[in-house]
C-alpha positions in Angstrom: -9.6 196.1 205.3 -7.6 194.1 207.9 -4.3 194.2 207.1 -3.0 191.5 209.3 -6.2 188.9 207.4 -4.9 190.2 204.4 -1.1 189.3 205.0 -2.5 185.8 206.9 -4.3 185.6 203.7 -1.2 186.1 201.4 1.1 183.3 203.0 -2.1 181.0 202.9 -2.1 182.2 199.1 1.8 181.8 198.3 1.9 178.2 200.0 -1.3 177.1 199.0 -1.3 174.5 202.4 -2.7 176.2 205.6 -0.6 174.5 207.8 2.5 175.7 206.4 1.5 179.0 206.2 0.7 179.0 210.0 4.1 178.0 210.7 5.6 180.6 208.4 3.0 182.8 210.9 3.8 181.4 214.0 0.3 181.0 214.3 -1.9 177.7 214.8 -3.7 176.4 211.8 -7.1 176.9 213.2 -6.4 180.7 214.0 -5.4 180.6 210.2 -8.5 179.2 209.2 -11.0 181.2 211.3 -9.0 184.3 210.1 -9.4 183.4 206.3 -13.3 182.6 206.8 -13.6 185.9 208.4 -11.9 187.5 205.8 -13.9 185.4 202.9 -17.1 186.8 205.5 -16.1 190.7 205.3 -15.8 190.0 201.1 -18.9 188.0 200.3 -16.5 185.9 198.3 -14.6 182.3 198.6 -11.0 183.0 198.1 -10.0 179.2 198.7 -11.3 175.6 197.5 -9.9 172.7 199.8 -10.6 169.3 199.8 -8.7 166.5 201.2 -5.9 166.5 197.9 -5.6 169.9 197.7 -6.1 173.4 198.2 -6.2 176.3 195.5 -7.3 179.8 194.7 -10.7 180.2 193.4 -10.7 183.4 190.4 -11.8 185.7 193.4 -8.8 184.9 195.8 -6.5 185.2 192.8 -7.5 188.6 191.7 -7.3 189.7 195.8 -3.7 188.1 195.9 -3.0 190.3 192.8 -3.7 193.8 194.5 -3.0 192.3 198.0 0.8 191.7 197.5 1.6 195.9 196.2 -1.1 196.7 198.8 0.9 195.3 201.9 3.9 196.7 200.4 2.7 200.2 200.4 1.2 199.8 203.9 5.0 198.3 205.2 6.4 201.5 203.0 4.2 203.8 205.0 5.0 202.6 208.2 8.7 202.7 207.8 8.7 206.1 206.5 6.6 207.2 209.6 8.5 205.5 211.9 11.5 207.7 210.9 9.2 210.7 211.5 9.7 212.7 208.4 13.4 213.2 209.7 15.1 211.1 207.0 15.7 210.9 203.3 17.2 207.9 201.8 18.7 208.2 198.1 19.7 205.0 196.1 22.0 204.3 193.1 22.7 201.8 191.2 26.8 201.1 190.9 28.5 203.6 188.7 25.6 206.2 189.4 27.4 209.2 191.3 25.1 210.5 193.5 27.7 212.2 195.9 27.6 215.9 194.9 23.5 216.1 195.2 23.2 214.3 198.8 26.0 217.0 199.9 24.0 219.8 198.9 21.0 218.3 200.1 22.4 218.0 203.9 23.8 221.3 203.3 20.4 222.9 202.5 18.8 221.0 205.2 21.1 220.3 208.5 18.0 218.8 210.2 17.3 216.2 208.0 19.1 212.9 208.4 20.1 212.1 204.5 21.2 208.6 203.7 22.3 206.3 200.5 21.4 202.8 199.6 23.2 200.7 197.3 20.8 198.9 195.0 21.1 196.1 192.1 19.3 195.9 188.9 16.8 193.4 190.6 15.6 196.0 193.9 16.2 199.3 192.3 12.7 200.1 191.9 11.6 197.4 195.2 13.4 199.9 197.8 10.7 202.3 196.8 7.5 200.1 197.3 9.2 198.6 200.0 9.6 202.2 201.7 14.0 201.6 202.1 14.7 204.4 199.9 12.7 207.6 198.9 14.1 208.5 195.5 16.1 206.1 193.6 18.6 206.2 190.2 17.6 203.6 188.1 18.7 202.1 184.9 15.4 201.5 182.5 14.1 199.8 181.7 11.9 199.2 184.9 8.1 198.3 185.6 7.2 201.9 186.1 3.7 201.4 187.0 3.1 203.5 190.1 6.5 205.4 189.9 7.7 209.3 188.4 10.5 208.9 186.1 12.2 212.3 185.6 15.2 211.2 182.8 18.5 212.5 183.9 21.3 210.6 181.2 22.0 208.1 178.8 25.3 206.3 178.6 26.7 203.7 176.1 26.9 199.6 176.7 30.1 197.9 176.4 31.0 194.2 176.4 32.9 192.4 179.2 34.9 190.3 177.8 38.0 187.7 179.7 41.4 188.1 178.5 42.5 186.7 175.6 38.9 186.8 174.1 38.8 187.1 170.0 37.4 190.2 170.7 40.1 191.6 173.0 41.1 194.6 171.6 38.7 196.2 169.6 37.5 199.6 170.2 33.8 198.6 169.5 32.0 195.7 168.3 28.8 195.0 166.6 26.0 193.1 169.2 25.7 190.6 165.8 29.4 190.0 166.8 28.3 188.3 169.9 24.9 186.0 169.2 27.8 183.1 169.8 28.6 184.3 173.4 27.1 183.2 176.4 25.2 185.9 178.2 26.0 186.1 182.0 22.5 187.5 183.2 19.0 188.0 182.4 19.0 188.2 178.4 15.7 190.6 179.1 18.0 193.1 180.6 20.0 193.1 177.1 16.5 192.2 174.6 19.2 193.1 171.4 21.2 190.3 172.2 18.6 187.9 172.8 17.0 188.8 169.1 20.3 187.3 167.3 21.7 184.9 169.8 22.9 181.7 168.2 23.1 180.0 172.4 21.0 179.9 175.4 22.2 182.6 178.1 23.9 180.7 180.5 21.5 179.6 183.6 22.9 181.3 186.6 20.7 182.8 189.4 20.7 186.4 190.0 24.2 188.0 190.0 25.6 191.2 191.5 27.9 193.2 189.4 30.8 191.7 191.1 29.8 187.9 190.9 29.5 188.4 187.1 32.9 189.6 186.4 34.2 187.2 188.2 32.6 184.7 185.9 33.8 186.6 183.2 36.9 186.6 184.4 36.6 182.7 184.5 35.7 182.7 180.3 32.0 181.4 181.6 30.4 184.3 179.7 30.4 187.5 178.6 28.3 190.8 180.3 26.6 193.5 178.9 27.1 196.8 181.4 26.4 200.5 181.2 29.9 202.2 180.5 29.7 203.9 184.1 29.8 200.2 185.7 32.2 198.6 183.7 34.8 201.7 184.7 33.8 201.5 188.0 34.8 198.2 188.2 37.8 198.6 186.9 40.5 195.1 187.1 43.5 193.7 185.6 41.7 190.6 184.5 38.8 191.8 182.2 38.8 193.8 179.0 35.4 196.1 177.6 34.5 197.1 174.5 31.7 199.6 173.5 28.6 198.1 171.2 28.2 200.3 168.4 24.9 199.4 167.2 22.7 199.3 170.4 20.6 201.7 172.3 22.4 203.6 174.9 21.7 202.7 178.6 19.2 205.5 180.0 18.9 206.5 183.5 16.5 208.3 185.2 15.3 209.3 189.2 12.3 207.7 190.1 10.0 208.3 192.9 6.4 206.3 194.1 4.1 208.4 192.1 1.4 209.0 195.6 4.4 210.8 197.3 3.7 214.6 197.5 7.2 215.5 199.6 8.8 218.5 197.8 12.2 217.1 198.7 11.6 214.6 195.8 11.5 217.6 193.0 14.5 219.2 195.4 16.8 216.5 194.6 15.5 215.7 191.3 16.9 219.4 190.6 20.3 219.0 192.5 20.6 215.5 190.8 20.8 217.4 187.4 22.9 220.3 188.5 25.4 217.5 189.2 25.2 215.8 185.7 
């Protein structure tokens, strides 16, 4: 398949108007249309319905967009790791993973080999593998794991960030029933045992980076539920943390796209839990 119809396709799909996806292009509309019609052609299917109102996906064109989007990732994913020639391994972490020990011993083991680290967020730790940025990447599950290897490596309590002079300032551990009143700072699916007994609506904020949400926290907006490793990390005069006694512990793991056959994937897999 075509993947430069299918991408044309993809933009037509997310905007559902032809001439805005040409612009997104930097194509002309017509070039746009001819290239869909051909595509519909090479199918034997009608992907679109348009009429003068309106234009939407017909049940064909929305199952193609559903294997067309992870379909363009992989082939972007292939050609970045070919561009680099097979000469460079890229490791990401998620803040408070320690990955420093493993990459040292990896570049020791192989001089050649250009070994790099990548900084990732609970919201691209698993996209910087489809994507092709990283090669192997410590995650924090949960995660859609369709497609990936997880090999576990640790789990970690959760703690409660909490602003200074909180009522719960203080104590060594609290229950998560202790804090259905407080407003979560972040997705509430990222902490599913506080969204079973909150008494309030997590507080609508858009996607925050570690640092954003203490700040907020900091503020008295909220509270935030971190692995231990973070919340030490991120040490600062202005917070407080205290452990949750009565929730699953955080569980990390190494993850990998589950096509990729390189045996320095199971190399650092090993050296990653040498260093634990």
């Amino acid at each position: 398949m075509d993947l430069r119809k299918l991408r044309y396709f993809v933009a037509a799909a997310r905007h559902l108007h032809f001439g805005r996806a040409a612009a997104e292009l930097h194509i002309a509309q017509p070039v746009l249309s001819r290239q869909i019609r051909a595509l519909e052609g090479e199918l034997a299917a009608q992907l679109f319905r348009r009429d003068k109102r309106a234009t939407e996906l017909t049940d064909a064109g929305r199952r193609l967009l559903t294997d067309a989007v992870p379909l363009l990732a992989a082939a972007e994913a292939l050609r970045r790791r070919v561009a680099h020639g097979g000469d460079r391994f890229v490791v990401a972490f998620m803040p408070g993973l320690i990955v420093t020990e493993a990459v040292r011993r990896l570049r020791e083991r192989h001089p050649e080999l250009d070994v790099r680290v990548l900084r990732t967020t609970w919201d691209d730790q698993v996209a910087v593998l489809r994507d092709g940025r990283a090669d192997v990447s410590l995650v924090r599950l949960p995660i859609d794991q369709r497609g990936l290897v997880i090999r576990p490596l640790a789990g970690e309590p959760r703690v409660v960030v909490l602003p200074p002079g909180h009522r719960l300032t203080g104590k060594e551990s609290v229950g998560i029933a202790d804090l259905a009143a407080e407003r979560l700072l972040q997705n509430p699916d990222a902490v599913p045992e506080w969204r079973d007994v909150a008494t309030v609506a997590a507080e609508p904020v858009p996607v925050l980076s570690v640092e954003e949400k203490l700040e907020n926290v900091a503020a008295g907006r909220g509270i935030a539920v971190l692995p231990l490793s973070t919340a030490t990390y991120y040490t600062r005069p202005n917070i407080t943390w205290s452990r949750i006694s009565d929730i699953p512990d955080n569980q990390v793991g190494l993850a990998w796209l589950a096509e990729r056959r390189d045996p320095l994937l199971a190399e650092f897999h090993t050296l990653q839990t040498e260093q634990r």
